[in-house]
MDAnalysis code that builds the backbone (N, CA, C; Angstrom):
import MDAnalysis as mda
import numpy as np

u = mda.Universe.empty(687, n_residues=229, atom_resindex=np.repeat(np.arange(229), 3), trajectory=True)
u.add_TopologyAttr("name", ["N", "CA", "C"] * 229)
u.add_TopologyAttr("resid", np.arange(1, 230))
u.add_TopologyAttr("resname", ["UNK", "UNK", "UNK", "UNK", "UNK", "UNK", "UNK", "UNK", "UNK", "UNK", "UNK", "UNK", "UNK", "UNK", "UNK", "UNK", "UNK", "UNK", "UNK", "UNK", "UNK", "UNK", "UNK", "UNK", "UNK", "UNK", "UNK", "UNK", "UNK", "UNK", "UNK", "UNK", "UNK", "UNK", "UNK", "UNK", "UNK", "UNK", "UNK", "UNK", "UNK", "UNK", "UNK", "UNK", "UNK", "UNK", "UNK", "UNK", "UNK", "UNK", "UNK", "UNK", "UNK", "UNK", "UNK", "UNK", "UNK", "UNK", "UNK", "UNK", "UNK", "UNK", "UNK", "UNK", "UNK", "UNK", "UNK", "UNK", "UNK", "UNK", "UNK", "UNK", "UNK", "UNK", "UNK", "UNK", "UNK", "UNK", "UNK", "UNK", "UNK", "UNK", "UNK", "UNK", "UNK", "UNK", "UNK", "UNK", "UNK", "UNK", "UNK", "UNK", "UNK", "UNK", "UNK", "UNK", "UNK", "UNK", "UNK", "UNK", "UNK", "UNK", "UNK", "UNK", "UNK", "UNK", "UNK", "UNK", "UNK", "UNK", "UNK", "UNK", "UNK", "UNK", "UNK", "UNK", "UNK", "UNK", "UNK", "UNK", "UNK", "UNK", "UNK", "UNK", "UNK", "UNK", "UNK", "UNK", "UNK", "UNK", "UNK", "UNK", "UNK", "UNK", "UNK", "UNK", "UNK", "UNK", "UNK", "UNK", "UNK", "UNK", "UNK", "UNK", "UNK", "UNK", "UNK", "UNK", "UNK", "UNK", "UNK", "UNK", "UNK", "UNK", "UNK", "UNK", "UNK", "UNK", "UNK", "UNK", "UNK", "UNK", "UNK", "UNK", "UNK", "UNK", "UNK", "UNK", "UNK", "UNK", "UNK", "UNK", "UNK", "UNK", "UNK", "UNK", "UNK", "UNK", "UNK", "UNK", "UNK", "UNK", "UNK", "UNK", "UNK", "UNK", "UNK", "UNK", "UNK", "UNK", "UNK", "UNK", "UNK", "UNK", "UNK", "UNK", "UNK", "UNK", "UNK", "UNK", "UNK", "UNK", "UNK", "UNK", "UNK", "UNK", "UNK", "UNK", "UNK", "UNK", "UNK", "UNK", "UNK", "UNK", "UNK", "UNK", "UNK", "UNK", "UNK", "UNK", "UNK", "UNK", "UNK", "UNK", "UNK", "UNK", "UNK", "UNK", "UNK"])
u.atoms.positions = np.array([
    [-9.040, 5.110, -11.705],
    [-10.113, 4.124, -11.554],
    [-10.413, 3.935, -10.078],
    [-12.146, 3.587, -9.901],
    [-11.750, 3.587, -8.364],
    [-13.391, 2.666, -8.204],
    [-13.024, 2.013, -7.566],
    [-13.815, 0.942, -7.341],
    [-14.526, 1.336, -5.896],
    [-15.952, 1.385, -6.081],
    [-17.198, 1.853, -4.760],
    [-17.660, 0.575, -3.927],
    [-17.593, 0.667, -2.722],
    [-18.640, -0.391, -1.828],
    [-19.858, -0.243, -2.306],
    [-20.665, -1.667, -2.752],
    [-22.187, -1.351, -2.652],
    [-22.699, -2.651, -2.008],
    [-23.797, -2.334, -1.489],
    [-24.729, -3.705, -1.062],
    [-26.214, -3.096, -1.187],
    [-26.839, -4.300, -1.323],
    [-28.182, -4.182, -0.681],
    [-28.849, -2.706, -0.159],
    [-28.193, -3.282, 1.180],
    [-28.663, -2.647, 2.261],
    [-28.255, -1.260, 2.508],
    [-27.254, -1.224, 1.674],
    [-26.884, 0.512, 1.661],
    [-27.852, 1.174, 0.713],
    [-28.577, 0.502, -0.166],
    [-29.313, 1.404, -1.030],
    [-30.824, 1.160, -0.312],
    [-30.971, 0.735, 0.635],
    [-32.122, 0.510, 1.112],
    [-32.374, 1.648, 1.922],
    [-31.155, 2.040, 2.744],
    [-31.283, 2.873, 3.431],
    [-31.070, 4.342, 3.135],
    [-30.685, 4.578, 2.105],
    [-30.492, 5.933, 0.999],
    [-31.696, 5.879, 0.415],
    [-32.083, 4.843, 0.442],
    [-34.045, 5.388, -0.237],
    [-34.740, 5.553, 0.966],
    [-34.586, 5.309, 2.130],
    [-35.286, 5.354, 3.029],
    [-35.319, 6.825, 4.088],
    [-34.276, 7.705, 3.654],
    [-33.663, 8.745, 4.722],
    [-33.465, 9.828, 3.651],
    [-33.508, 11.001, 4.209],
    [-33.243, 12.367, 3.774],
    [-31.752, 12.206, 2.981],
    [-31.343, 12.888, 2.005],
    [-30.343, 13.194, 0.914],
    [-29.214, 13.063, 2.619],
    [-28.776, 13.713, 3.235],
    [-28.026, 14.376, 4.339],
    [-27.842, 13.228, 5.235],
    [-28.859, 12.475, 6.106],
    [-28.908, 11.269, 6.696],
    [-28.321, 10.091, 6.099],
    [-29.665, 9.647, 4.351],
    [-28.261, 8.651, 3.989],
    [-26.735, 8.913, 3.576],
    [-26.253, 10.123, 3.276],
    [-24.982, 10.131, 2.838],
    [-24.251, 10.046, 4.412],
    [-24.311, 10.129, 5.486],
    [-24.007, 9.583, 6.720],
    [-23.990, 8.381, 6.887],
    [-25.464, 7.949, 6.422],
    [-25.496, 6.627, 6.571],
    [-24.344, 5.409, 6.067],
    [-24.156, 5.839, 4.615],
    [-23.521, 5.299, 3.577],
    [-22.170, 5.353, 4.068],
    [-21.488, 6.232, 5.157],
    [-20.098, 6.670, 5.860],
    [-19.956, 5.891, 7.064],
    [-20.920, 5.595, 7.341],
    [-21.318, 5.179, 8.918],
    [-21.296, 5.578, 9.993],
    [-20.766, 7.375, 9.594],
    [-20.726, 7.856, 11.196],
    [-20.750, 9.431, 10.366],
    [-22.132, 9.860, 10.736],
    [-22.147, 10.987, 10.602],
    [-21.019, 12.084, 9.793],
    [-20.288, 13.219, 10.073],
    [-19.450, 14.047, 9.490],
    [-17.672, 13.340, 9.969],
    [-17.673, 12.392, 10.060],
    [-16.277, 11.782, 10.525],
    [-15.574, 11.786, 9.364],
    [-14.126, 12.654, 9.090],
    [-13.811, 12.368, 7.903],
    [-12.687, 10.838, 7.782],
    [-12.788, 11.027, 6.128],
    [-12.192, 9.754, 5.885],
    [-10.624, 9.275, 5.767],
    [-10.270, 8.252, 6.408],
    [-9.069, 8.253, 6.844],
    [-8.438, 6.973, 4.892],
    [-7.323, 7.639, 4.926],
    [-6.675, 7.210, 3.464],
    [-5.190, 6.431, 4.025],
    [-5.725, 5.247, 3.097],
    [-4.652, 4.085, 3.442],
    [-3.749, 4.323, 2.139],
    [-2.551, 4.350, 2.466],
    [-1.959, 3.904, 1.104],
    [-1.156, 2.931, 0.970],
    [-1.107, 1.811, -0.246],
    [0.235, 1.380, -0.737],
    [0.793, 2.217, -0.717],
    [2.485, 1.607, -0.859],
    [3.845, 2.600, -0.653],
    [4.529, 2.072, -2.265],
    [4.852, 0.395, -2.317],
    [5.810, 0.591, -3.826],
    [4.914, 0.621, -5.129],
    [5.694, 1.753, -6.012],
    [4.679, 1.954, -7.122],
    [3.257, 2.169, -6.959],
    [3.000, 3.156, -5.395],
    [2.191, 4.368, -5.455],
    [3.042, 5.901, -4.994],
    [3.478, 5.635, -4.246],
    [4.082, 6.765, -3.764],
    [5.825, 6.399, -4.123],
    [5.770, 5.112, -4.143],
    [7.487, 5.241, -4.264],
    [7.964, 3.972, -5.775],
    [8.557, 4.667, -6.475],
    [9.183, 3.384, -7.134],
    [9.980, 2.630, -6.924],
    [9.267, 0.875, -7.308],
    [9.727, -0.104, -6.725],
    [10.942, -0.613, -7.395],
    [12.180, -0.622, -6.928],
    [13.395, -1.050, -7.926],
    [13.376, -2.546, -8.454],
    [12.362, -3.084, -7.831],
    [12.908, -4.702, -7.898],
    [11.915, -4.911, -9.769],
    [10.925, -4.314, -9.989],
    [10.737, -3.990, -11.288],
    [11.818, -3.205, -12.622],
    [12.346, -3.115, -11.878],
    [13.155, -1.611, -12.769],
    [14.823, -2.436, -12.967],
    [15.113, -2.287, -12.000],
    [17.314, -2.190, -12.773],
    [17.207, -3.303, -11.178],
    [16.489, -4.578, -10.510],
    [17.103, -5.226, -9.672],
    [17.668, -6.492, -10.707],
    [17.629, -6.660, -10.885],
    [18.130, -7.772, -11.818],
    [19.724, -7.558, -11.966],
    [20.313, -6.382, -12.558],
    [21.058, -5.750, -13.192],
    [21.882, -5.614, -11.891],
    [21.608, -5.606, -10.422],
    [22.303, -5.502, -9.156],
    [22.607, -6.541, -8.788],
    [21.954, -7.708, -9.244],
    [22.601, -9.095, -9.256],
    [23.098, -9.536, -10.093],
    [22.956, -9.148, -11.355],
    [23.874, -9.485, -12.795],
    [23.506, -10.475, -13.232],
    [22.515, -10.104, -13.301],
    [21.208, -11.059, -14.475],
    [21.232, -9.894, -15.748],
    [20.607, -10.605, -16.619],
    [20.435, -9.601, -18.219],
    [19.183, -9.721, -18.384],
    [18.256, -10.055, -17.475],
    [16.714, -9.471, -17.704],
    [16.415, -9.903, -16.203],
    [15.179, -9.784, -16.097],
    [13.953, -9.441, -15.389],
    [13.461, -11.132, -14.743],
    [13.304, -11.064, -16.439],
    [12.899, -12.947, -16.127],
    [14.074, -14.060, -15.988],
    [15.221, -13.711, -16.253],
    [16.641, -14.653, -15.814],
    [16.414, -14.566, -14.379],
    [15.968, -13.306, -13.201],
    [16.446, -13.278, -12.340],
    [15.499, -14.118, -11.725],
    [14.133, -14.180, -12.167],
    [12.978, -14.565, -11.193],
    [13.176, -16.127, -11.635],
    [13.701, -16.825, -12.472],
    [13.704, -17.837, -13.032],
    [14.867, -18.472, -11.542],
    [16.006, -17.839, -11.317],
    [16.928, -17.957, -10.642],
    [16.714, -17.662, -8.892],
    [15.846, -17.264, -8.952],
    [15.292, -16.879, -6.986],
    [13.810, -17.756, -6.489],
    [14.157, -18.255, -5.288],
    [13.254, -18.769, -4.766],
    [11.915, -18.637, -4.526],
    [10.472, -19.381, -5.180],
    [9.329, -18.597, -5.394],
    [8.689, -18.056, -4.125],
    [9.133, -18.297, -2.307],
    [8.329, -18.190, -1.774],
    [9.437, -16.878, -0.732],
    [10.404, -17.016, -0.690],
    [11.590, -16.464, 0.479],
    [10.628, -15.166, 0.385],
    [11.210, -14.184, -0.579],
    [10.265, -12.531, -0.638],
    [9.106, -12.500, 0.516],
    [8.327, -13.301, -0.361],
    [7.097, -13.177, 0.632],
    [7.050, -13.658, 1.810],
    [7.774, -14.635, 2.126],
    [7.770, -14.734, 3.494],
    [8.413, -13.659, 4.655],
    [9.703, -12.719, 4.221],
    [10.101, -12.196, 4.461],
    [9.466, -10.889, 4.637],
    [8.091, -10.713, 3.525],
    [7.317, -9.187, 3.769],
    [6.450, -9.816, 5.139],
    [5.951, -11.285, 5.699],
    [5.419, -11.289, 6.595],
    [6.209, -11.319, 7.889],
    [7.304, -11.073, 7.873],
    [8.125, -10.791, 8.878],
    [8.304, -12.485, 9.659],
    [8.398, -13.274, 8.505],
    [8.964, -14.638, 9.243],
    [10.286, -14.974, 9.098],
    [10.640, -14.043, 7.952],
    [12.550, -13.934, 8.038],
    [13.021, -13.184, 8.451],
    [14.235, -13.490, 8.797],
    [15.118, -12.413, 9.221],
    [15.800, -11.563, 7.536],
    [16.563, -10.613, 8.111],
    [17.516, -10.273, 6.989],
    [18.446, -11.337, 6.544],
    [19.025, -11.942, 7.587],
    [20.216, -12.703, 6.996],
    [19.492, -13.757, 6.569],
    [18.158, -14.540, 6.555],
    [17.643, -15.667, 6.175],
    [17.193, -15.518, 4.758],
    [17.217, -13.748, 4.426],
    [16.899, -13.515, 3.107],
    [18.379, -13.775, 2.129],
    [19.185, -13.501, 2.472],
    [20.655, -13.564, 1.998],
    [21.034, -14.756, 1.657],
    [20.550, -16.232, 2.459],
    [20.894, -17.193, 2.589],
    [19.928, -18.228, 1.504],
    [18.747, -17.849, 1.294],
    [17.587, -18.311, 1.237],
    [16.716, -17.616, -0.594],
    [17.521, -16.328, -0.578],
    [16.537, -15.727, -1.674],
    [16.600, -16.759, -3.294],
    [18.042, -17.155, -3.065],
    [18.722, -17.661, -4.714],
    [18.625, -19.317, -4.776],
    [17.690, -19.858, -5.456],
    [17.690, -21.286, -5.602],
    [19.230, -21.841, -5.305],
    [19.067, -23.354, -4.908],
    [20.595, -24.007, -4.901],
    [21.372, -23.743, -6.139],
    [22.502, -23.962, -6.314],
    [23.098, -24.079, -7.337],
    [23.184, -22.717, -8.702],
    [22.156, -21.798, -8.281],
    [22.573, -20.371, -8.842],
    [23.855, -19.768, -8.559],
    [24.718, -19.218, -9.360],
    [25.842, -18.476, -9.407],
    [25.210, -17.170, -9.264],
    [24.981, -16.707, -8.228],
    [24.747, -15.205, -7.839],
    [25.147, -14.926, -6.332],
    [25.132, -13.980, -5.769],
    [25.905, -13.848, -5.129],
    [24.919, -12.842, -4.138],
    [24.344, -12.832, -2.941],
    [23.695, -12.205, -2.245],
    [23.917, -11.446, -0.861],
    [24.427, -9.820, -1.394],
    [25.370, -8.927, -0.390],
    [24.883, -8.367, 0.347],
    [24.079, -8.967, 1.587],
    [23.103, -7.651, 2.243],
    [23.301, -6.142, 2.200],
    [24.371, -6.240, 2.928],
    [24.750, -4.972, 3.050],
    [24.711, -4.069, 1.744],
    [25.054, -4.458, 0.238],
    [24.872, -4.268, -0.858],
    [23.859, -4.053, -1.313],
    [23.236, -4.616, -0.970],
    [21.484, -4.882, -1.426],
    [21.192, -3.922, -1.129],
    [21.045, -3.770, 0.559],
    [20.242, -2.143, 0.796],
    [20.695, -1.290, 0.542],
    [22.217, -1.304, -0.240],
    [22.832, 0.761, -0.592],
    [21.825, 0.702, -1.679],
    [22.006, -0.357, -2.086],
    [21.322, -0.137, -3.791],
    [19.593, 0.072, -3.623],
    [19.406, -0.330, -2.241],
    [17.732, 0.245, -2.171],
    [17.569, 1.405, -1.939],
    [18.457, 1.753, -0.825],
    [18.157, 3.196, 0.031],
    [18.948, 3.915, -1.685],
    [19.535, 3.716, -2.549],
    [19.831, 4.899, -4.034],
    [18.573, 4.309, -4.846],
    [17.772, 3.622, -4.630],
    [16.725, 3.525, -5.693],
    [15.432, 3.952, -5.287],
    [15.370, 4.086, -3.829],
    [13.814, 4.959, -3.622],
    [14.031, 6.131, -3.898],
    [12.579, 6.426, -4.493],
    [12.329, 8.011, -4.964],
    [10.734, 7.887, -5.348],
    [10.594, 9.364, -4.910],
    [9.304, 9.073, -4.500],
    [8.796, 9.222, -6.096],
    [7.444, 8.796, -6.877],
    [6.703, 9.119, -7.953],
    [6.211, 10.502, -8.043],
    [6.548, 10.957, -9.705],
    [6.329, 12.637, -9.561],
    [4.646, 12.816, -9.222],
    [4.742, 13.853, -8.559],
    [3.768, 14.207, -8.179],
    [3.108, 13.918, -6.862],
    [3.519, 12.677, -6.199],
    [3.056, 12.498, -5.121],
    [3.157, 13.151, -4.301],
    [4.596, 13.818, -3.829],
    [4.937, 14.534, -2.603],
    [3.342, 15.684, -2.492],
    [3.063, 16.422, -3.495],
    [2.139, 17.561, -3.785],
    [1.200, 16.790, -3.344],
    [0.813, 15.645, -3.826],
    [-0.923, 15.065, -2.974],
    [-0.872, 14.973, -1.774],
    [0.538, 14.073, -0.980],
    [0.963, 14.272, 0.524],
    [0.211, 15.663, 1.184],
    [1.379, 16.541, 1.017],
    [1.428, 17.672, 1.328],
    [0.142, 18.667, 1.609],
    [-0.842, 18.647, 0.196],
    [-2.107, 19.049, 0.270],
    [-3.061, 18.231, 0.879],
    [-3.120, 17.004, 1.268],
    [-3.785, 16.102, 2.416],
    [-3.516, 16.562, 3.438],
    [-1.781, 16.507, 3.946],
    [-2.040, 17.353, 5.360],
    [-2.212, 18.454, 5.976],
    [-2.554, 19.191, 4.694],
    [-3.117, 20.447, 4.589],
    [-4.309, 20.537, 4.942],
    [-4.959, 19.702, 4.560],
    [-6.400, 19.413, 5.024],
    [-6.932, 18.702, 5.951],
    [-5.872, 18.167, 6.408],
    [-5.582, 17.524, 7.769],
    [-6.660, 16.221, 7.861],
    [-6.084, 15.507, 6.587],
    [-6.567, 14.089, 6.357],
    [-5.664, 13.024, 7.228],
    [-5.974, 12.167, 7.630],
    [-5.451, 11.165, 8.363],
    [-4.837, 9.889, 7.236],
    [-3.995, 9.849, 7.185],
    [-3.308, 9.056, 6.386],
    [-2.274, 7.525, 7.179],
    [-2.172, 6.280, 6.686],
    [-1.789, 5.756, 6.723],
    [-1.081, 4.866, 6.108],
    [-0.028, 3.982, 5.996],
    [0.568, 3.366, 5.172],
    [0.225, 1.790, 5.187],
    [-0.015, 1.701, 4.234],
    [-1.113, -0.110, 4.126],
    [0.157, -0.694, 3.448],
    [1.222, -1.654, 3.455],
    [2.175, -1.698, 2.500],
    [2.488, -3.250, 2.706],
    [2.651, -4.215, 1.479],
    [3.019, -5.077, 1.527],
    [4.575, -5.330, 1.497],
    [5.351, -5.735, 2.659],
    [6.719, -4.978, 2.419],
    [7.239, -5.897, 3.527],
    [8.626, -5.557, 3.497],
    [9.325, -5.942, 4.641],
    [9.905, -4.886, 5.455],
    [10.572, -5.392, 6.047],
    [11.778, -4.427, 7.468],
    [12.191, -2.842, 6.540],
    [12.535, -3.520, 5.506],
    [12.867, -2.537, 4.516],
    [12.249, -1.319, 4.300],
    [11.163, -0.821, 5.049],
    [10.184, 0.252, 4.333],
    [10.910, 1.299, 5.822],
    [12.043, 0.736, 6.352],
    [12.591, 1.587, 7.582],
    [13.523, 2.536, 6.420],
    [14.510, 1.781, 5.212],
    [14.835, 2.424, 4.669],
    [14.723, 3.364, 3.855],
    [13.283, 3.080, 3.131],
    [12.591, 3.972, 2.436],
    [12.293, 5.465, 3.558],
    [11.937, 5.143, 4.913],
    [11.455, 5.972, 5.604],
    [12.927, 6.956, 6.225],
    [14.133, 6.740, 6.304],
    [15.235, 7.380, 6.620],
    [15.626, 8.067, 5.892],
    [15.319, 7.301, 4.096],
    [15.543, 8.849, 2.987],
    [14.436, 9.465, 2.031],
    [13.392, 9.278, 2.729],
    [12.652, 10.170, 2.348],
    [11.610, 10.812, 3.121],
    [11.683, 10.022, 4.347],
    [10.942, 11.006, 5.734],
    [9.100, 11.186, 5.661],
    [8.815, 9.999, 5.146],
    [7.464, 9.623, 4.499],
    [6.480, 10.114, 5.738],
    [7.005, 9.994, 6.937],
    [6.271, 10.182, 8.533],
    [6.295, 11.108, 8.469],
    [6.263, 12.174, 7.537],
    [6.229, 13.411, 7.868],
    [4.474, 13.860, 7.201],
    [4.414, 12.572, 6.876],
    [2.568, 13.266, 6.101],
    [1.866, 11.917, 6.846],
    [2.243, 10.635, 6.907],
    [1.550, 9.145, 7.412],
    [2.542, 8.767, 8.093],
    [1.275, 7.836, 8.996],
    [1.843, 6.736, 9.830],
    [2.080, 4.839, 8.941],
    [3.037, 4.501, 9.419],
    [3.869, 3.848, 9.362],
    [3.518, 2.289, 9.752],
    [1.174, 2.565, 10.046],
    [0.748, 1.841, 10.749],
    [0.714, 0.186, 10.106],
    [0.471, -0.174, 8.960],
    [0.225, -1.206, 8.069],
    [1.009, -2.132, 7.379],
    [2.274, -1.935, 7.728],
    [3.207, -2.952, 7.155],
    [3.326, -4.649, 6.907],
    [3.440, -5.500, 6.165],
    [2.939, -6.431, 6.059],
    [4.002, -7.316, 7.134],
    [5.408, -6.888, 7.059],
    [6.330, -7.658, 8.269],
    [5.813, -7.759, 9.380],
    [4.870, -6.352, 9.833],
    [4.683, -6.293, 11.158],
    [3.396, -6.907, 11.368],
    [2.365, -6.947, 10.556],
    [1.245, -7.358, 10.892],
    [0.902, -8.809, 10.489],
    [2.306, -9.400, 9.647],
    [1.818, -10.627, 9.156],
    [0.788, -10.794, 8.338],
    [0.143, -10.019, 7.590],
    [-0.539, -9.727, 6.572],
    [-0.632, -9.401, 5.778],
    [-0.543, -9.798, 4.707],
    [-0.758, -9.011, 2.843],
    [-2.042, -9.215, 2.518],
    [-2.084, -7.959, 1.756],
    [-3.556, -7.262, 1.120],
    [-2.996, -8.816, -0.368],
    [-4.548, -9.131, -0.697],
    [-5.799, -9.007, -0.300],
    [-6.183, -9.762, 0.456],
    [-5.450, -10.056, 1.593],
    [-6.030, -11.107, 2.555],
    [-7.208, -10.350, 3.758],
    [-8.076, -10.592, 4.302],
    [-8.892, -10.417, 4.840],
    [-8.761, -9.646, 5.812],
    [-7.843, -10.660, 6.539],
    [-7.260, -10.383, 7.593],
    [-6.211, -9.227, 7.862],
    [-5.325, -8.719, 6.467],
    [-5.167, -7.425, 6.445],
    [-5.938, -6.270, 6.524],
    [-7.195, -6.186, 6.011],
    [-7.961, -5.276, 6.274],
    [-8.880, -5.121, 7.719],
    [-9.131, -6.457, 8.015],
    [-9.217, -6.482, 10.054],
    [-8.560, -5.755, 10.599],
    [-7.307, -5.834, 10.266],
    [-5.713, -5.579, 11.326],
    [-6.074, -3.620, 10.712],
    [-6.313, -3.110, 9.919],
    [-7.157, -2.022, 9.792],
    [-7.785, -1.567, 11.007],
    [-9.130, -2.170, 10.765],
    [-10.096, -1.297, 11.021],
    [-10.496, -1.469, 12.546],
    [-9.395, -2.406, 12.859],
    [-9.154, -2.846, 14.333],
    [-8.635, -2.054, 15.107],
    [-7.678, -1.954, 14.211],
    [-6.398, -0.683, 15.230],
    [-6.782, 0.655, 15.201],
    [-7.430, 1.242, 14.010],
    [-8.209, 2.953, 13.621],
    [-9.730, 2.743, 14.143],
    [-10.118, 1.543, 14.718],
    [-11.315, 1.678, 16.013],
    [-11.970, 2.586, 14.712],
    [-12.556, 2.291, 13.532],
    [-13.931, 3.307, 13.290],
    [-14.477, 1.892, 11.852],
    [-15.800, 2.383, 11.672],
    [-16.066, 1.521, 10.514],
    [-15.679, 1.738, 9.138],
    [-15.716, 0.247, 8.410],
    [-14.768, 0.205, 7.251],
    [-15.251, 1.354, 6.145],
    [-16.170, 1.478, 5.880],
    [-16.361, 2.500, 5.227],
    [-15.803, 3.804, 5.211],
    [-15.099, 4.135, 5.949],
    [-14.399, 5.461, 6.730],
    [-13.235, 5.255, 5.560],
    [-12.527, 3.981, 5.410],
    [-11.362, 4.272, 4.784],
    [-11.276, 3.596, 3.360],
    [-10.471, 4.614, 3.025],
    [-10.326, 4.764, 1.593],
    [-8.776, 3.906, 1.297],
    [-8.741, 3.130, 0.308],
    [-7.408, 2.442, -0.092],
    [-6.685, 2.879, -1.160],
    [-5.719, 3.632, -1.682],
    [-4.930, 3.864, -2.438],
    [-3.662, 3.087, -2.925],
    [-4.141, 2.075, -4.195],
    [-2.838, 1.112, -4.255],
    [-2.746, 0.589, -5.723],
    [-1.521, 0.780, -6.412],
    [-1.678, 0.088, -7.939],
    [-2.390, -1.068, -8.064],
    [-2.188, -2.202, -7.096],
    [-2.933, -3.100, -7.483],
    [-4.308, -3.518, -7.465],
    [-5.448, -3.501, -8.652],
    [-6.706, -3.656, -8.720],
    [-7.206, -4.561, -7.747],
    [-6.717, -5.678, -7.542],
    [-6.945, -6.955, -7.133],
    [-7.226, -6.454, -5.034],
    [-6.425, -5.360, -5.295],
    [-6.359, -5.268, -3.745],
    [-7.205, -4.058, -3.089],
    [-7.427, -3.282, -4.373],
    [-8.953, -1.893, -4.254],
    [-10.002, -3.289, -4.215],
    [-10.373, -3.815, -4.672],
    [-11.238, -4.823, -5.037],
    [-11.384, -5.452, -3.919],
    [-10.710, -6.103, -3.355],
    [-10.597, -6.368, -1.812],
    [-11.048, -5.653, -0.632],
    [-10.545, -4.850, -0.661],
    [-11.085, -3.777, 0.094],
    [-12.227, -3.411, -0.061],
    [-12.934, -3.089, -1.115],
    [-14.580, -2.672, -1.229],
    [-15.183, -3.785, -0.683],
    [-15.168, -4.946, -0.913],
    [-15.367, -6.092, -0.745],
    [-15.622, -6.007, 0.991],
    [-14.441, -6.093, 1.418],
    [-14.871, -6.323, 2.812],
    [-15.021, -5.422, 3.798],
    [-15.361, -3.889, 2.911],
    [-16.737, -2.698, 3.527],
    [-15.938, -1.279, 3.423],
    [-14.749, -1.241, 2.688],
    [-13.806, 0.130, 2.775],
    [-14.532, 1.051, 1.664],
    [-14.381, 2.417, 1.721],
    [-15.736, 3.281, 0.968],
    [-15.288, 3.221, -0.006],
    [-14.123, 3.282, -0.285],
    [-13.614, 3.280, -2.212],
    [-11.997, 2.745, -1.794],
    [-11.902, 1.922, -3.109],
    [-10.694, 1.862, -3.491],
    [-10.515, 2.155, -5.265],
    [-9.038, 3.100, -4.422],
    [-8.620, 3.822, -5.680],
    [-7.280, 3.035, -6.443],
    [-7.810, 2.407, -7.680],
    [-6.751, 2.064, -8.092],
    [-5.250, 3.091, -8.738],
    [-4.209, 3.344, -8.256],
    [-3.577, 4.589, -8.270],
    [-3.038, 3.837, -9.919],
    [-2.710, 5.171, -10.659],
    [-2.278, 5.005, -12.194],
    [-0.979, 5.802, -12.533],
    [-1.644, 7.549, -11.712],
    [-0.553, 8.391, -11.596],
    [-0.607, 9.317, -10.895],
    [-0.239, 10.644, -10.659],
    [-0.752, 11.392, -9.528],
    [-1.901, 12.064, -10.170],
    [-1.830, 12.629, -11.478],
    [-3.168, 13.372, -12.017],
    [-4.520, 12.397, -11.919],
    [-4.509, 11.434, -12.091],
    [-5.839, 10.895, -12.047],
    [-6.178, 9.960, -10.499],
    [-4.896, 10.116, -9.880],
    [-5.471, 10.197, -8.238],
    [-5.920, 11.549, -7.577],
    [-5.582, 12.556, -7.890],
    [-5.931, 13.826, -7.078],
    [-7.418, 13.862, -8.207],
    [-7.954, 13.291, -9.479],
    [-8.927, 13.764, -9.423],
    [-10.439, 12.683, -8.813],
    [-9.726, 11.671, -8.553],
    [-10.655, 10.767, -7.699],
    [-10.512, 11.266, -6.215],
    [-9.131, 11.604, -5.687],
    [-9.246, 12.015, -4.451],
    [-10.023, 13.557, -4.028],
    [-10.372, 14.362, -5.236],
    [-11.618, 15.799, -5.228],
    [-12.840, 14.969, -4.854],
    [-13.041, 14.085, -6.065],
    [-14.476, 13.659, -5.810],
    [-14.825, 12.603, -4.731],
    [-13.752, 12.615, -3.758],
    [-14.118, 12.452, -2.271],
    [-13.615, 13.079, -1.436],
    [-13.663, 14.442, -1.734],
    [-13.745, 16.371, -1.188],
    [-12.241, 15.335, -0.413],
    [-11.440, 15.214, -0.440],
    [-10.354, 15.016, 0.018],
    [-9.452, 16.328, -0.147],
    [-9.303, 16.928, -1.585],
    [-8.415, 17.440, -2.176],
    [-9.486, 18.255, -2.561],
])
């Protein structure tokens, strides 16, 4: 699925200009190709805290654990206002019997990333084509670990993290902190991320498509029909 920028004024000017001119137009800069943002958990990598985290704290579901952890610590922590140890101290409501092992925590992250089948092959054939890629990721400190065992910098940059920029998609201001730092207009970039809410965002405030990712087959065939792939 993949959700298109439209306005007005873009179709004003595609009726107004040669087939060749408006499809420039519609890019905003002539033959500049398009630079691809991606989410990282549950697009390219599976996220454990869906899957078996519960089960690392010794909860018996999903919803015991979230019932039992603090609604805001996480997120504050992907904006880089905690530390590690403030997550340790801070993640488990008062009076929960659980037990929070940093050091524990991350073996059990750095053995639970792995990348989603198929992705490495879309990587790979992007920088084959020598697409400019970046990592848009709502995340914490943590995406250092993801990046030590699986060497993600070897296809994207590392530019978009939500610790570092103090920003989560769909906030506005995440997509500023974009198109600020890659100096070109929003239309240039393309967003790749499970969550709808945050392709949606992005078209919204001028990015050329967002692709809601599902799996790798039906991202490489949205990523053809923007000659990416």
């Amino acid at each position: 699925m993949r959700w298109r920028r439209t306005s007005s004024s873009s179709t004003a000017t595609r009726a107004s200009l040669k087939p060749e001119a408006a499809e420039a137009a519609e890019h905003g800069v002539g033959d500049r190709k398009k630079i691809v943002l991606f989410d990282i958990m549950d697009t390219l990598v599976k996220d454990p805290f869906f899957v078996d985290m519960f089960r690392h704290f010794g909860f018996n579901s999903f919803d015991e654990m979230m019932v039992a952890k603090t609604p805001r610590t996480w997120l504050e922590f992907e904006r880089g206002l905690l530390s590690e140890d403030q997550l340790a101290d801070q993640f488990f409501l008062d009076g929960v019997e659980a037990t929070f092992d940093l050091a524990k925590f991350k073996q059990y992250l750095t053995e639970s990333y792995v990348l989603l089948p198929g992705m490495i092959e879309i990587l790979d054939e992007l920088r084959c084509n020598q697409v400019e890629m970046h990592a848009f990721s709502n995340y914490p400190v943590f995406y250092e670990l993801i990046e030590a065992k699986l060497k993600l910098s070897k296809y994207l940059k590392w530019s978009f993290v939500s610790c570092n920029t103090g920003f989560r998609k769909p906030e506005p201001q995440s997509f500023e902190a974009c198109t600020a730092a890659l100096q070109v207009p929003p239309s240039l970039l393309v967003l790749v991320d499970d969550r709808a809410v945050n392709c949606q965002a992005a078209c919204d405030f001028g990015f050329g498509a967002g692709i809601v990712f599902e799996n790798a087959d039906s991202l490489r065939a949205e990523l053809s029909k923007l000659d990416l792939l």
